[in-house]
PASEBA-1860 file (N, C-alpha, C; in nm, 3 decimals):
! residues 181
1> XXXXXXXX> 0.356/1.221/-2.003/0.251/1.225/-1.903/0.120/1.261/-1.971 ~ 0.014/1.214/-1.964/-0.123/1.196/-1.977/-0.184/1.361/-1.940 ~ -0.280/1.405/-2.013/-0.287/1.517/-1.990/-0.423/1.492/-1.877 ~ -0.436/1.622/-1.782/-0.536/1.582/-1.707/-0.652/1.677/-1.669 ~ -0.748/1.591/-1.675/-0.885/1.687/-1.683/-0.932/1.732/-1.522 ~ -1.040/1.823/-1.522/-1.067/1.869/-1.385/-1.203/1.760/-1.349 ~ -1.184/1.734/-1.252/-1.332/1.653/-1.192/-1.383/1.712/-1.055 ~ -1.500/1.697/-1.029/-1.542/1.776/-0.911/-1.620/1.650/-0.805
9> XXXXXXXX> -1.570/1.616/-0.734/-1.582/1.543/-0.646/-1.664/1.562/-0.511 ~ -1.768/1.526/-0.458/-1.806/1.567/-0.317/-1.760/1.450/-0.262 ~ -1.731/1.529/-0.094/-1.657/1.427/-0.028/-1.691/1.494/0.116 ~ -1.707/1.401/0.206/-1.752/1.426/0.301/-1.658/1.506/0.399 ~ -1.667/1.647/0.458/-1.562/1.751/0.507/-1.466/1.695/0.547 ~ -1.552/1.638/0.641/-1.448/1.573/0.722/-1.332/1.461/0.738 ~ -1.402/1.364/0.625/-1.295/1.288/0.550/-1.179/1.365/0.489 ~ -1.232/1.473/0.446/-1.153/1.551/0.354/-1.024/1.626/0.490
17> XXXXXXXX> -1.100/1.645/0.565/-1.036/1.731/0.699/-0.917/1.617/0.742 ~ -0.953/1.469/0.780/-0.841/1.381/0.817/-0.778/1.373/0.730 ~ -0.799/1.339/0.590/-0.700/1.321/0.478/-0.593/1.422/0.506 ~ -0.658/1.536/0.500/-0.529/1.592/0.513/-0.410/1.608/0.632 ~ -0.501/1.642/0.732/-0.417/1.608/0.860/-0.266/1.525/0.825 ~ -0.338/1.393/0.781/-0.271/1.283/0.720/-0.138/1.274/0.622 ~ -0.206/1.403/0.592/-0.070/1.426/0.440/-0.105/1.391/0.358 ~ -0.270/1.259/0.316/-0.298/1.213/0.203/-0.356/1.278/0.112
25> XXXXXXXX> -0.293/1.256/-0.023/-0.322/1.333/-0.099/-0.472/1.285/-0.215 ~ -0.538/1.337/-0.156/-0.685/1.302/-0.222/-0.703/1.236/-0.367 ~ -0.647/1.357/-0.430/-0.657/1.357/-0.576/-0.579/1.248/-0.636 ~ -0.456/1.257/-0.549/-0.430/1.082/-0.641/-0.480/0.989/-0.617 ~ -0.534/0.992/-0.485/-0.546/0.809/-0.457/-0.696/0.840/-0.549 ~ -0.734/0.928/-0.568/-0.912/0.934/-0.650/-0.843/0.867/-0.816 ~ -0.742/0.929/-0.811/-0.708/0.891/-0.981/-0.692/0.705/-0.953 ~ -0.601/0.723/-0.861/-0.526/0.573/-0.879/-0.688/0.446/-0.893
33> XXXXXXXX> -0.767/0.508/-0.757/-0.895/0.456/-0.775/-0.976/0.432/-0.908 ~ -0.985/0.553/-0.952/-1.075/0.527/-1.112/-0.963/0.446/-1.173 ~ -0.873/0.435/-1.183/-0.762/0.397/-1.283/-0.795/0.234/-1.229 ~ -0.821/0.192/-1.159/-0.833/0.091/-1.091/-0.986/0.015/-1.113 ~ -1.013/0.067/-1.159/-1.183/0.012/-1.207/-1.179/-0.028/-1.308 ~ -1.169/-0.200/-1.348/-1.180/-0.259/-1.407/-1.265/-0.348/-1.450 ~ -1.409/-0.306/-1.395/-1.559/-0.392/-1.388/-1.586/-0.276/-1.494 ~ -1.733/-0.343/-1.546/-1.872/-0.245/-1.645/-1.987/-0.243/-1.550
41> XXXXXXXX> -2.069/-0.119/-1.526/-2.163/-0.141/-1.473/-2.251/-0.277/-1.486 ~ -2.285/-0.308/-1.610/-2.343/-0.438/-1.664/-2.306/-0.575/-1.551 ~ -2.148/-0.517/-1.479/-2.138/-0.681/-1.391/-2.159/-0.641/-1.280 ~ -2.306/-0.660/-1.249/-2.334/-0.614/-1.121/-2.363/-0.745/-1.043 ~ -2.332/-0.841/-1.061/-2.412/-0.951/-1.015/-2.331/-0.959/-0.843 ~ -2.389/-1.034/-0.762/-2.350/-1.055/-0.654/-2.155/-1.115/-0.622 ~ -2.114/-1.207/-0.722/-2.009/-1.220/-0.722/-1.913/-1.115/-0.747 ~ -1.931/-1.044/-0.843/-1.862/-0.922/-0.856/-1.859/-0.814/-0.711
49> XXXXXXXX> -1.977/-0.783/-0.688/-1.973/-0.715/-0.545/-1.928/-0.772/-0.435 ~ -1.903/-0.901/-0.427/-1.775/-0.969/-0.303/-1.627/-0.944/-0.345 ~ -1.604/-0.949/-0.498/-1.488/-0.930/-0.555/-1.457/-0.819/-0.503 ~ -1.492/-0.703/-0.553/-1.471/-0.593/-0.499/-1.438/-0.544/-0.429 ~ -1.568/-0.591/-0.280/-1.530/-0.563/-0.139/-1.390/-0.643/-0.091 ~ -1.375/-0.702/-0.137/-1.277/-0.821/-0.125/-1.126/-0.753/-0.163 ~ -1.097/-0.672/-0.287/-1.053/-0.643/-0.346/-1.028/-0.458/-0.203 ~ -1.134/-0.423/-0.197/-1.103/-0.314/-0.131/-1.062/-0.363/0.034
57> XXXXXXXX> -1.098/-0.477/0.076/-1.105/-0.511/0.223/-0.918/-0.543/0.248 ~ -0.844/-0.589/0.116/-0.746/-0.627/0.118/-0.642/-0.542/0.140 ~ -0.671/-0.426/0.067/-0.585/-0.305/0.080/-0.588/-0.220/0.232 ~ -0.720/-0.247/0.271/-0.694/-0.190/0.388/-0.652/-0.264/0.517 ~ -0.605/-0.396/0.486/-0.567/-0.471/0.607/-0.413/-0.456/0.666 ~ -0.321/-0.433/0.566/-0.207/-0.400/0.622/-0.198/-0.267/0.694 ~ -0.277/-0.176/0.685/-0.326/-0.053/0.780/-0.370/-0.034/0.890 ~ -0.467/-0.157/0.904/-0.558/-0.259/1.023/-0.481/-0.287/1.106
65> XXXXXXXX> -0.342/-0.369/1.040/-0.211/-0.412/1.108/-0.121/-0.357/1.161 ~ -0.085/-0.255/1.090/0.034/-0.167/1.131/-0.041/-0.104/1.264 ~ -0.166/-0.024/1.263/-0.231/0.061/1.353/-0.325/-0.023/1.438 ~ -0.314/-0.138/1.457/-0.412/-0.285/1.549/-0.524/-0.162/1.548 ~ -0.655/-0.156/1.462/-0.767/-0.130/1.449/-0.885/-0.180/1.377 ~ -1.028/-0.180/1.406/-1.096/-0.272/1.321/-1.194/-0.136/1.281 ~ -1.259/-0.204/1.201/-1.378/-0.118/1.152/-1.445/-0.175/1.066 ~ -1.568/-0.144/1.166/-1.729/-0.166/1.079/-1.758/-0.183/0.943
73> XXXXXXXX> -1.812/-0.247/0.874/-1.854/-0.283/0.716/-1.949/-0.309/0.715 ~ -2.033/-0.301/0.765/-2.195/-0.391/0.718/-2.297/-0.421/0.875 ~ -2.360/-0.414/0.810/-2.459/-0.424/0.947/-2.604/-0.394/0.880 ~ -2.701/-0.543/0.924/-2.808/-0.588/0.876/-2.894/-0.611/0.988 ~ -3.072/-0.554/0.966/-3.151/-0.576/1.067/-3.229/-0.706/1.067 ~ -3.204/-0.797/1.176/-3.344/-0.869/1.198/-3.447/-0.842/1.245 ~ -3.571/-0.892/1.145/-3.698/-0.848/1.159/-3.736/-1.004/1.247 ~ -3.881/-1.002/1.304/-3.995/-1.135/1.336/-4.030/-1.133/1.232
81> XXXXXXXX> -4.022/-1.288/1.209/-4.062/-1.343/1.074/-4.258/-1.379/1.101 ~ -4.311/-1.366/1.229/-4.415/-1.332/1.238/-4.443/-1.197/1.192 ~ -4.391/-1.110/1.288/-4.509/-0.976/1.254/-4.423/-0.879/1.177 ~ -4.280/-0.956/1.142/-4.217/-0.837/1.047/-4.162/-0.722/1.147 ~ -4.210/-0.721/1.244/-4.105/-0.632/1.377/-3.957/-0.611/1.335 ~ -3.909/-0.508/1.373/-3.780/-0.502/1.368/-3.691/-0.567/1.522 ~ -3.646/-0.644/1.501/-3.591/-0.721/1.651/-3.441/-0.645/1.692 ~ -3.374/-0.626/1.582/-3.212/-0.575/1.656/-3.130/-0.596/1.494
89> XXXXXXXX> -3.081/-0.543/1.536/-2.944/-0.483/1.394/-2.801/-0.575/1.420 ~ -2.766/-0.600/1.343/-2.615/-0.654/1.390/-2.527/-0.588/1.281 ~ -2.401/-0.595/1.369/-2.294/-0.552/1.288/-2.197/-0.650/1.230 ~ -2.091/-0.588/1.148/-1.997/-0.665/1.147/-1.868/-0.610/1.109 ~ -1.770/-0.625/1.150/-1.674/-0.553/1.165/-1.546/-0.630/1.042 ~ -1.451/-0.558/0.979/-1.341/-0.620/0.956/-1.210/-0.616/1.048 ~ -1.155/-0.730/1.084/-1.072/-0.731/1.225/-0.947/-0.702/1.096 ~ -0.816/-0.676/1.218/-0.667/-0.623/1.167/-0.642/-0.793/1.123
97> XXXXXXXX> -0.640/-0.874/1.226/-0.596/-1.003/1.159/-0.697/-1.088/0.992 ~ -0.749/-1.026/0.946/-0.819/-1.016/0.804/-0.936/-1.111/0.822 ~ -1.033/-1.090/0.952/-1.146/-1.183/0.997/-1.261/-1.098/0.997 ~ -1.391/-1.169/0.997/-1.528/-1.066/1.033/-1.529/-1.083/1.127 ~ -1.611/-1.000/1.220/-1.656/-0.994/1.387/-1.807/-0.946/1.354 ~ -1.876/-1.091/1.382/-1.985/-1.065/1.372/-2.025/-1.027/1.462 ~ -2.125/-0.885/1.542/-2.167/-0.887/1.686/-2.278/-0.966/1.762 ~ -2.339/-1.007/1.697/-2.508/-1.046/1.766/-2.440/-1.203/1.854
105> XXXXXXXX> -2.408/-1.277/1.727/-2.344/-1.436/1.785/-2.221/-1.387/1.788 ~ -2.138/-1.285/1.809/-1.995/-1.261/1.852/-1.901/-1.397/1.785 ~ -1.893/-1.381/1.670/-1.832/-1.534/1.627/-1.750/-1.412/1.512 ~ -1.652/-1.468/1.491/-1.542/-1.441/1.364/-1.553/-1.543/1.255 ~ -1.525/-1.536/1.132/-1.543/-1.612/1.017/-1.462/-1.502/0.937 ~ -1.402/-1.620/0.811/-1.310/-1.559/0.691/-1.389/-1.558/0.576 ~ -1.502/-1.618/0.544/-1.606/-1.628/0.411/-1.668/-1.478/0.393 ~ -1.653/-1.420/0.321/-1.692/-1.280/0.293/-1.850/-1.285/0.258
113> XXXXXXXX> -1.893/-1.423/0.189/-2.003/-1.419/0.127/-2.063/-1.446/0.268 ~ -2.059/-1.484/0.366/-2.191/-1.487/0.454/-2.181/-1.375/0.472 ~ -2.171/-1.255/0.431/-2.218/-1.125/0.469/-2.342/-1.116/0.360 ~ -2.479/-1.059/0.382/-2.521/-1.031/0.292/-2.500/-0.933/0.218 ~ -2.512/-0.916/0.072/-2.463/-0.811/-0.041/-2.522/-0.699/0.034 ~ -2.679/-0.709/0.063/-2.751/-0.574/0.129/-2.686/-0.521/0.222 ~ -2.604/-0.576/0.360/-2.564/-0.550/0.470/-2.432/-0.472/0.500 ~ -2.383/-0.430/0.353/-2.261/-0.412/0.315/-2.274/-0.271/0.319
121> XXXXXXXX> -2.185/-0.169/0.392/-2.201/-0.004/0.402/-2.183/0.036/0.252 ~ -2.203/0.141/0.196/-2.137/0.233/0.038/-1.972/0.193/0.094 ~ -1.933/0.234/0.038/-1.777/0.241/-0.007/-1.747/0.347/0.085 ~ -1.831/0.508/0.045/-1.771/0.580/0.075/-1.791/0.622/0.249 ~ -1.883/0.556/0.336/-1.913/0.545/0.453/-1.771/0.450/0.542 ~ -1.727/0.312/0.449/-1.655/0.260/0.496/-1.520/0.343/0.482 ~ -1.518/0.387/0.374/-1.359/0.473/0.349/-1.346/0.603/0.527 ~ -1.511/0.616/0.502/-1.508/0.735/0.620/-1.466/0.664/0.738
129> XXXXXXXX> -1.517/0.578/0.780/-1.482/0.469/0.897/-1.355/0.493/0.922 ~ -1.271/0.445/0.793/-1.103/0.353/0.785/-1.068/0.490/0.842 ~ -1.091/0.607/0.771/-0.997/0.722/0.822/-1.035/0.749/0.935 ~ -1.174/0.721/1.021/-1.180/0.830/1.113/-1.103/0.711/1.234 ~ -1.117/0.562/1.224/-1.048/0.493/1.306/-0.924/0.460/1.307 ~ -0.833/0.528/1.190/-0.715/0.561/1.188/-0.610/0.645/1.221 ~ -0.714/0.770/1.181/-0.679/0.890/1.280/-0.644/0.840/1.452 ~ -0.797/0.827/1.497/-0.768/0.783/1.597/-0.759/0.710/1.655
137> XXXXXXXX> -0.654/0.603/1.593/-0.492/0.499/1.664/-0.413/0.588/1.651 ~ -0.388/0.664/1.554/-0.240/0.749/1.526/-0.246/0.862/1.643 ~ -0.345/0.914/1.644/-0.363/0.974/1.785/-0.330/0.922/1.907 ~ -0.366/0.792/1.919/-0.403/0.722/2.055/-0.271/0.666/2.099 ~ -0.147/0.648/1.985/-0.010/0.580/1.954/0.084/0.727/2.010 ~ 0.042/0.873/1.934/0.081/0.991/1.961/0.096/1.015/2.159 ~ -0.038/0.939/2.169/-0.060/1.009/2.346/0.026/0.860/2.420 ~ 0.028/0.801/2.367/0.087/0.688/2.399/0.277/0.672/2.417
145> XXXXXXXX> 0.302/0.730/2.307/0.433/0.779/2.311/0.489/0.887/2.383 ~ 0.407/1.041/2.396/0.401/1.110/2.510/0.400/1.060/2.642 ~ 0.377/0.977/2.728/0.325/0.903/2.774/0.440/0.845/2.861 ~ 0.461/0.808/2.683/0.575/0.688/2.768/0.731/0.707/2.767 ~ 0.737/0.834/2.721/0.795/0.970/2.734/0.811/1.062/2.843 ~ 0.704/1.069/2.905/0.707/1.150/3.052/0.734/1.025/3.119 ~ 0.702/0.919/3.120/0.732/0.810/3.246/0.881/0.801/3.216 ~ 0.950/0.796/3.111/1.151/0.791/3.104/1.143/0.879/3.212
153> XXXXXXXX> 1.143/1.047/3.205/1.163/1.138/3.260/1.138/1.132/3.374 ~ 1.024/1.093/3.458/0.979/1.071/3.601/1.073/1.002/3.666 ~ 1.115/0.848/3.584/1.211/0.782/3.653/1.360/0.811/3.653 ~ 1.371/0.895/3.496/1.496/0.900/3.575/1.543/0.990/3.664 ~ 1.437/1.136/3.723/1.426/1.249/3.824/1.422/1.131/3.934 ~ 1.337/1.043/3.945/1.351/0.946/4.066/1.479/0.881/4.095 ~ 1.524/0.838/4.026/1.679/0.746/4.015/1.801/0.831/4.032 ~ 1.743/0.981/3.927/1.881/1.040/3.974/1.851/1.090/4.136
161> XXXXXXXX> 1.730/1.148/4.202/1.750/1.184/4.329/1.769/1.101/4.455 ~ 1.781/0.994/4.440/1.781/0.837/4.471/1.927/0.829/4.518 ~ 1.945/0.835/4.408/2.141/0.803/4.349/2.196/0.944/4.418 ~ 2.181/1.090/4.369/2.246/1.157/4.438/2.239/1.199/4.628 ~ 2.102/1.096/4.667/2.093/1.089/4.814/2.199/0.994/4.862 ~ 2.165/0.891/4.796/2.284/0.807/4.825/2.431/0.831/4.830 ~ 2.438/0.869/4.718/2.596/0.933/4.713/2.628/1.000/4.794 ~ 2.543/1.073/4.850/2.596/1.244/4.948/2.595/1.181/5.108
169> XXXXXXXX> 2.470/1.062/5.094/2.492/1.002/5.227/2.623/0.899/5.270 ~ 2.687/0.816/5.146/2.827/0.763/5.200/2.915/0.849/5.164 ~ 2.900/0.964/5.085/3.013/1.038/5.078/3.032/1.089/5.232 ~ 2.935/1.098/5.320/2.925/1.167/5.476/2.964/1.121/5.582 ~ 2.964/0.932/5.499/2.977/0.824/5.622/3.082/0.814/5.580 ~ 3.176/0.824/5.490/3.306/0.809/5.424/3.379/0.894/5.524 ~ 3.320/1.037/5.535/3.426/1.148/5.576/3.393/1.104/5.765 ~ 3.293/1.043/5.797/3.331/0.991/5.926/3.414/0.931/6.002
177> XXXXX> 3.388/0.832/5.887/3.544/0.715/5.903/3.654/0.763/5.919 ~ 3.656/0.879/5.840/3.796/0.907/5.845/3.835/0.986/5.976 ~ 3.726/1.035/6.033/3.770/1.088/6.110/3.778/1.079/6.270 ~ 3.723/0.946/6.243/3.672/0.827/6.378/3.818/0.753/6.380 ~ 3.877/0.723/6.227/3.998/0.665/6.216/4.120/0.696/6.249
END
């Protein structure tokens, strides 16, 4: 085993706060991450930065899937090309089925490059996203299962008091008969 050095990392609390919730363990997936960087600053060019996102958008889709959740990546303002005004912002989302959701024209597309490079969040804003809209599905799956948990229980207090009315009522008409008979 590789001997290992200390690194000091800032990370946003609260990311740090779900991770753990989570059970995830920070420090490796940080290693597995650097270990995983296989660009030079030098390739900064625009293709490389779709690679990337591309490269990170992939890993988080079977997560997307398992937990049916989307989350935000990018979001770019239109200005008037007259007066340079700021007109409205659009977003764009990565869907669970591995699509963009653009909001303004509400249209989906699979081409990564019509996103512009600029429009693209940091990394570490989107990482914040993935966890905080993961959390809460796993939450929302938690209250969901509670849920659907107390409704077993309701019905079967209904069914059994149902059933034991019933029962007690021909067990009554039973002992009539018999005694009409």
């Amino acid at each position: 085993m590789s001997e290992k050095q200390k690194l000091t990392l800032s990370v946003n609390k609260e990311v740090v706060d779900k991770a753990k919730e989570m059970g995830i363990n920070i420090s490796e997936i940080t290693e597995n991450v650097l270990r995983g960087f296989a660009f030079t600053p030098t390739e900064l060019d625009d293709k490389e930065v779709y690679k990337q996102y591309t490269e990170l958008f992939a890993t988080m889709i079977p997560t997307l899937k398992k937990y049916d959740f989307d989350i935000e990546i990018a979001s770019d303002p239109l200005f008037d090309e007259r007066t340079g005004e700021h007109i409205h912002s659009f977003s764009i989302s990565l869907l669970s089925n591995s699509l963009f959701w653009e909001t303004t024209e509400e249209v989906s597309f699979s081409d990564i490059s019509m996103i512009s490079v600029s429009a693209f969040y940091p990394p570490m804003l989107i990482l914040s996203k993935f966890l905080r809209a993961l959390t809460n599905s796993v939450e929302k799956r938690k209250e969901h299962l509670r849920e659907l948990e107390m409704a077993k229980q309701i019905v079967r207090a209904i069914s059994g008091a149902i059933l034991d009315r019933n029962e007690g009522s021909q067990a009554s008409n039973h002992g009539h008969d018999r005694l009409d008979g």
